[in-house]
Each structure stands twice: as structure tokens, then as C-alpha cells.
N, C-alpha and C positions, 0 to 999 in steps of 0.2 A: 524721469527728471533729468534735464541737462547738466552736465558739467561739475563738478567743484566749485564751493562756495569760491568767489571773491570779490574785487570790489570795483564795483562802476554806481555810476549815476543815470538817472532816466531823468531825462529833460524835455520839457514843452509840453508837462503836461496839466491837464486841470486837476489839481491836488486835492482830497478831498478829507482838511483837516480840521481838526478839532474846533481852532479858531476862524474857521471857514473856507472857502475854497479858495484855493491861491491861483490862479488864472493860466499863468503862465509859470509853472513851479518846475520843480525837482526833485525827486527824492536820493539820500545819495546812501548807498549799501556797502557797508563793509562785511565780509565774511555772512553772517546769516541776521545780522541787524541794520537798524537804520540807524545809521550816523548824524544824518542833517536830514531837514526838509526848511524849503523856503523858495522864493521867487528865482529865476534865474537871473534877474536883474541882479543879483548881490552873488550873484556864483563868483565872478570875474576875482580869478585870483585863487578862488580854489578849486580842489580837488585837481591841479596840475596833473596832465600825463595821465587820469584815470579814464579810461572806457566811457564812452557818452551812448547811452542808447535815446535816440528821439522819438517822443510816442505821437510824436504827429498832433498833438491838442487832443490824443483822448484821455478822455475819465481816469483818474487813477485813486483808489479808494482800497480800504481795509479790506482785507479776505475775509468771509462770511464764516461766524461761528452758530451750528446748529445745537440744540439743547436739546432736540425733541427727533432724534433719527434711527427708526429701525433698522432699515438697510438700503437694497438696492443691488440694478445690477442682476436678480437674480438670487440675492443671498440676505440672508436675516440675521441679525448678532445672537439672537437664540438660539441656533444651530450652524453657525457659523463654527468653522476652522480660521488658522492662520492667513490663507490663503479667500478664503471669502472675505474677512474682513480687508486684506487690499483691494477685493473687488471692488465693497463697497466704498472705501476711500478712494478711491480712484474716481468712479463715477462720478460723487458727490463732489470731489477735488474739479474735475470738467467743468461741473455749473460753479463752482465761487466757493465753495467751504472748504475753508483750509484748516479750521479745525471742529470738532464734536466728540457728542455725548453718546457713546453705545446705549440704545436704548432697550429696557427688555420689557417682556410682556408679561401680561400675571401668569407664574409657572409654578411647579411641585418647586422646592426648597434649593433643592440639588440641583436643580438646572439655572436655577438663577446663580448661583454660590460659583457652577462652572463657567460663566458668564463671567464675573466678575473675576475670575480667576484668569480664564484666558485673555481679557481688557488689561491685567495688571501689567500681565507676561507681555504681551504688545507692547503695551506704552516702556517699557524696559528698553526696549531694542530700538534703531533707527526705524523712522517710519515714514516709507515714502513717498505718500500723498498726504490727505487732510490726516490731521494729527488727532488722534483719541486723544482725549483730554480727561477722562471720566466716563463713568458709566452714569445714567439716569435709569433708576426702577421705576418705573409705570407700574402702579400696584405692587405685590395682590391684596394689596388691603383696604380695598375700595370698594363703593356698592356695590351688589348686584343688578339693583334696579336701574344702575345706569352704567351695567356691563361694557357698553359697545362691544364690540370687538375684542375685549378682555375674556378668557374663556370663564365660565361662572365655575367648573367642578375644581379651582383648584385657588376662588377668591376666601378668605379669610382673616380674624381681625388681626391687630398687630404684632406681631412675634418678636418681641424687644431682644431674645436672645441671637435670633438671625441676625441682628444689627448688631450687637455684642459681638457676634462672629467674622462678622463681614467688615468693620471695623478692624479690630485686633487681627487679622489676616492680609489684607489687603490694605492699608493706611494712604488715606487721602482718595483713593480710587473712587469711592463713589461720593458724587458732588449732589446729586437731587433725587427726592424722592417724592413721588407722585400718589394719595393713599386721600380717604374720605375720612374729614377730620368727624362727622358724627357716629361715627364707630365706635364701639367702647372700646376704652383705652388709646383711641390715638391722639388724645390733647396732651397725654404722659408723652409718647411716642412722637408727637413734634418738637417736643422740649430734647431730647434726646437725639433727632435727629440735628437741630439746633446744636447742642452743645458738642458734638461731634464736627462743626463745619458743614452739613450737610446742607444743603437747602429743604426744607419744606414745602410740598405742593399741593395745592388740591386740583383731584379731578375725578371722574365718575364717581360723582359725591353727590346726595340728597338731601345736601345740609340747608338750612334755613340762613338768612342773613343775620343773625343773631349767633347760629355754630358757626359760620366766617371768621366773625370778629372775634368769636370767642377763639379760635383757632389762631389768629391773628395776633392776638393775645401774649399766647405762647410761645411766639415762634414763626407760623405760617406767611411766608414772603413771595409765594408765586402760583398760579395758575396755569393748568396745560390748556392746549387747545380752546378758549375762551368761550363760548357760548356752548360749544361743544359737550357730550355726557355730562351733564349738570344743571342744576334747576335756573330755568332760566328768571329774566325780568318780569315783574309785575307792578304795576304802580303801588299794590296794596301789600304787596308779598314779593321784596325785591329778590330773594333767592342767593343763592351763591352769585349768578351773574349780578346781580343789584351789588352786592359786597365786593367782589373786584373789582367792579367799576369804578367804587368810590371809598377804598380805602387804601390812601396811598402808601400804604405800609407792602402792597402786593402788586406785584408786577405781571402783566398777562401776554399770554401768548397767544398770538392769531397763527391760521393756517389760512394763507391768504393763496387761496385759488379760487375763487368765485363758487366752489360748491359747499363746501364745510361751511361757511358764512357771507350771507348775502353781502355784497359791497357797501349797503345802506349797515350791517353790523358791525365791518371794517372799519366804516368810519369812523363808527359810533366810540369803538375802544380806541380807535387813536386819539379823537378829539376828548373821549372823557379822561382817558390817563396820561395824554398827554406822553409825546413822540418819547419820552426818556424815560418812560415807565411800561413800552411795548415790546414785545420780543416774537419775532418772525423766528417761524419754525416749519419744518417740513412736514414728520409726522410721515417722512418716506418705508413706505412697507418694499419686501423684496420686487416687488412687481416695476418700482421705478427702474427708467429705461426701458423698460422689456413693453413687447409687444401686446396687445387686447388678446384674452386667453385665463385661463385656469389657475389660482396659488393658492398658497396657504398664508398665512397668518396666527400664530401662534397654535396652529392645531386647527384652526376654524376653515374653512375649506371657502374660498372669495372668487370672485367673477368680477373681472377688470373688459368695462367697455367705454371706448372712446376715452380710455386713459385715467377713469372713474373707478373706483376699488369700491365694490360692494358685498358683505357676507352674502354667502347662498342663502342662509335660514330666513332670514329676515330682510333684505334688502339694507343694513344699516352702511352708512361710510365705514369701510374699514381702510382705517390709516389713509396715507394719501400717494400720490405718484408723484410730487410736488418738487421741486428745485428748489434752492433759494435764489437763482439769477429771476427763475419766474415769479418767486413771490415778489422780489424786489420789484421786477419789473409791472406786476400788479397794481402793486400800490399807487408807483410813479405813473403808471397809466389810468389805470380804475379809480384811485380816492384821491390822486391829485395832491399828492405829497411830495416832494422835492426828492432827489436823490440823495441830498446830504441827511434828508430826516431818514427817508430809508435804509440809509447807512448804517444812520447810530440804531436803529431796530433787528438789524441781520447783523451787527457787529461790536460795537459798544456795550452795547445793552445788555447782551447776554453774557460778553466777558465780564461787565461787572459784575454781577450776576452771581457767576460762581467764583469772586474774588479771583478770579485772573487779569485784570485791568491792567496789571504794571505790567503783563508781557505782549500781549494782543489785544485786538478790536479798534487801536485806532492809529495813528500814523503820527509816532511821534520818536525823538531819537533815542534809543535804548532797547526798542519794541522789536520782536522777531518781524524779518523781512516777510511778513503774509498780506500781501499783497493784489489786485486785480485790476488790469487795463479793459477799460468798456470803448465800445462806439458810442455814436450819438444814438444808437439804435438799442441801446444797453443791450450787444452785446459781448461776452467774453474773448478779448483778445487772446490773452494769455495768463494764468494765473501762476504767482511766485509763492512761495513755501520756502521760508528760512534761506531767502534768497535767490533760488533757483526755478528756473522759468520750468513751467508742465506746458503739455496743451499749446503749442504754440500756433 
């Protein structure tokens, strides 16, 4: 990361805010916030004597917040150290996300608790790529029948005192929880994770459209991976996918790389929930970055070819290899979505999401300087972090 915060302005470039894209804009940075944003036609006059950096006309849009990221790099936040988790911010920081969710896998009690423990320790300290923001639990208390890549010797139902635990220890750290609401006891155990701030999810879940809404109900406001481990659509038996798609109370997340969901399902959840109710996720396993070859995954032993993560046992997708400059870039290319809709899905979306809106996800003055310069080509010029340029 370059430099010391301080304050200049980026001008000429195409702004990409709230109230739409401003053409010929500027964003202006003081210390690690946004001060102003607006046309340069109305600069004249201000910001006297400060640093002009000109982005030439390219893209300038929100840093991408990930909700659904195991690691990268090489390294997985289940067995990560200090020092692995820069790795994987770092990497992740490369493609656009400037900030995320530690994500974990269904694991024995004790390794998730030290999971969240080293997430808490992290976010304490300066952190100098994308920013943890929270941990996300994927499981373990979710079917077996729609395992994925979850290990099954150690899924189980809901253990309302681990949350008791994990709560009263760690405060505010964990933001989402990922868990099959047809389980006994986890319609108790969304109300719970509800009243705690937590967000509620479903995913490798065997639930009917009827245990959605009932889950829904109570609490339940998001879905992982969207078509993905969970019963799918039927005209006569809509399934868990039938019930995200049409209950705007839950918001879904796609892994848009053309293998986890065909482009014709992409579409399908954008156009059924509708661009402000989707959330671009990666769902990156340690293998991102890294070359075709051998990893693991929570224990599960995976074969990554042509950049494709599959368990050995079974040929199932395990996790993904996925960016978010290339989901974005997916969309904008494959389903024919604009940049600005692709935005608020890598960026908006998922900040509101987990109630961080007033400080990130979209470009507005008060809001941490997280920021990213595109080509016409969407790609990554440079990406800023509380002001300061990575990756240049």
C-alpha cells in the first residue's frame, strides 16, 4: 500500500454513483474518506491547491465487498495464520475486493471458535489490504444430503450454546450464518441468530418451499450460492430455489463463473429478484490464484483443472477459483447487465446486507475511500483502500 493517507482528487472520471453515473466526475479524498463526489464542471473553485490525479475517462466505482470467501492465494481462513490471512487479502484486494467475510467450513467446535477468534484479533489491528469485516459460518448445521464439499463427520443440528459462546466472546464479529432451516431446532436458532444481528442463511438445505417461508418467517434473509446444494425449481414443487426466487424478504447469491450456474440461471435470479436483491459472491477456496494441481478443502482432498475445483470422491464443485472483477465481468458480458447494475451486486448489496451501508459499498461523501479504477475492458487499474492506491 502506498503512502500516507491524504488529500487529493481524481478527476475525468466516469463516476459510478448512486444517482447514476456522472460522465465526467471526480471523486475528492480527504485522509481515508470521501469528501465530495460530482461533475468537474462544478469543481472550479474548489479544492484549491489539492493534488488532481486524471483517470483518463476510466470507470471509477465502489470496491467489491465479498460475503461468501474462503481464501486464496494458497491459504484457507480454516487454517490460516496472521500471515495467510494477508495473503488472502492481498490476492483478493488484486481483483476489487476491498473488503469480506472470513468464511468457514463445517468443522469440530474448536476450530471454528479459533477461526473466529483469530478474525476478531485481525480486524483489531491495521489491515493492509481488503478489510475483514466479519466472519461468515457456512454450516455445520446443515444437510447432509446436500453436503457439497461440507465434510459430513462433523455436520450437526444447531448448537444454540456455540452461539451463546461465539456472541459473548467475540461481539459483532460474526455477521452471517449459513445452516438448513429443516433441521430440528434451527427455526429457534434463526430467531436467535436474528436477534443477535446476525444474518440468517440458507444453504445445503433439503427444505421444501413451505420450510423457506416458514424459515422466512422467523428471521431468514439470505441464501448462499443460489441454485447451488439445495432443492432446486419445480413448477409443482418450487423447493428452496422456488422460495428465494420469490420471496422478497431473502436476498440470493450467485457464483457467476459460467460452471456453478448456467448463464440462462444467472439470469433467471437477476431478473426474478431483481438487480437490488442479488449478491455476487466468489465462494474462493485456497486454490484461487494458484496453478491446475492438488488442495484441500476443509479436510476433503480436491483436483483443480483448467481452474475448475472438484472433490476427488465424487466429482462435486468444490468452492470456486472465482474473482469478483471476473464475476462482475461475467455478468456485464454473459447476462448483459450494465456495470452500474453489476456494481450494486459486488458492492451495495452485500454492504447493506450486513448493515454496513453507512460506511462502504457505494460512493458517496462520509464513506471509506474503497474504491476501483476499470478500463473499457473492465480491467483493474488500481484499487484504493481508505484512500490509498494497491496494485498500481
Amino acid at each position: 500500500m502506498s503512502g500516507p493517507s491524504r488529500e487529493f482528487v481524481v478527476v475525468n472520471a466516469r463516476v459510478v454513483a448512486p444517482a447514476g453515473t456522472i460522465e465526467r466526475g471526480y471523486v475528492h479524498i480527504k485522509e481515508d474518506k470521501i469528501a465530495a463526489i460530482g461533475s468537474v464542471a462544478d469543481l472550479a473553485g474548489q479544492a484549491e491547491g489539492v493534488e488532481r490525479i486524471d483517470a483518463g475517462g476510466a470507470w471509477l466505482i465502489p470496491g467489491f465487498v465479498d460475503v461468501h470467501v474462503h481464501g486464496g492465494a494458497n491459504h484457507d481462513f480454516m487454517d490460516a495464520d496472521e500471515e495467510g490471512i494477508r495473503e488472502i487479502t492481498k490476492f483478493h484486494a488484486s481483483n476489487g475486493t476491498t473488503s469480506m467475510l472470513a468464511t468457514t467450513l463445517t468443522a469440530p467446535r474448536e476450530e471454528l471458535t479459533a477461526v473466529i477468534a483469530l478474525a476478531a484479533d485481525y480486524m483489531s489491528k491495521p489491515m493492509p489490504y481488503a478489510k475483514l469485516v466479519g466472519v461468515h459460518l457456512e454450516g455445520p448445521f446443515v444437510n447432509v444430503k446436500w453436503k457439497g464439499a461440507q465434510n459430513p463427520a462433523y455436520i450437526l443440528p444447531p448448537q444454540p450454546e456455540w452461539l451463546e459462546e461465539w456472541v459473548a466472546r467475540f461481539p459483532g464479529v460474526v455477521k452471517l450464518q449459513t445452516l438448513a432451516p429443516e433441521i430440528e431446532g434451527s427455526l429457534d436458532y434463526i430467531e436467535k441468530l436474528a436477534a443477535n444481528g446476525i444474518v440468517p442463511s440458507c444453504g445445503h438445505t433439503d427444505a421444501t418451499y413451505d420450510q423457506i417461508i416458514a424459515a422466512a418467517d422467523r428471521g431468514l434473509r439470505h441464501a448462499v450460492h443460489t441454485f447451488n446444494a439445495m432443492t432446486p425449481l419445480h413448477h409443482r414443487n418450487p423447493g428452496t430455489v422456488g422460495a428465494v426466487l420469490t420471496d422478497d424478504r431473502i436476498t440470493a447469491e450467485v457464483i457467476a463463473d459460467g460452471h456453478h450456474v448456467h448463464p440462462a440461471g444467472v439470469k433467471l435470479i437477476t431478473r426474478a429478484k431483481g438487480v437490488h436483491n442479488v449478491i455476487l459472491v466468489t465462494d474462493a477456496m485456497a486454490a484461487a490464484g494458484m496453478p491446475d494441481g492438488d488442495y484441500d478443502l476443509g479436510g476433503l482432498p480436491v483436483h483443480m483443472k483448467c481452474g475448475v475445483a472438484r472433490l476427488k470422491e465424487n466429482d462435486s464443485l468444490a468452492g470456486s477459483t472465482l474473482t469478483m472483477i471476473s464475476a462482475v465481468r461475467f455478468l456485464v458480458r454473459e447476462i448483459g447487465v450494465s456495470l452500474e447494475e453489476a456494481s450494486l451486486m459486488a458492492s451495495a448489496n452485500p454492504a447493506r446486507q450486513l448493515g454496513l451501508a453507512d460506511s462502504i459499498g457505494t460512493l458517496e461523501a462520509g464513506k471509506q475511500a474503497d474504491f476501483l479504477l476499470l478500463n473499457d475492458d473492465l480491467d483493474i487499474q488500481s484499487t484504493w483502500i481508505d484512500g490509498k492506491k494497491l496494485f498500481a
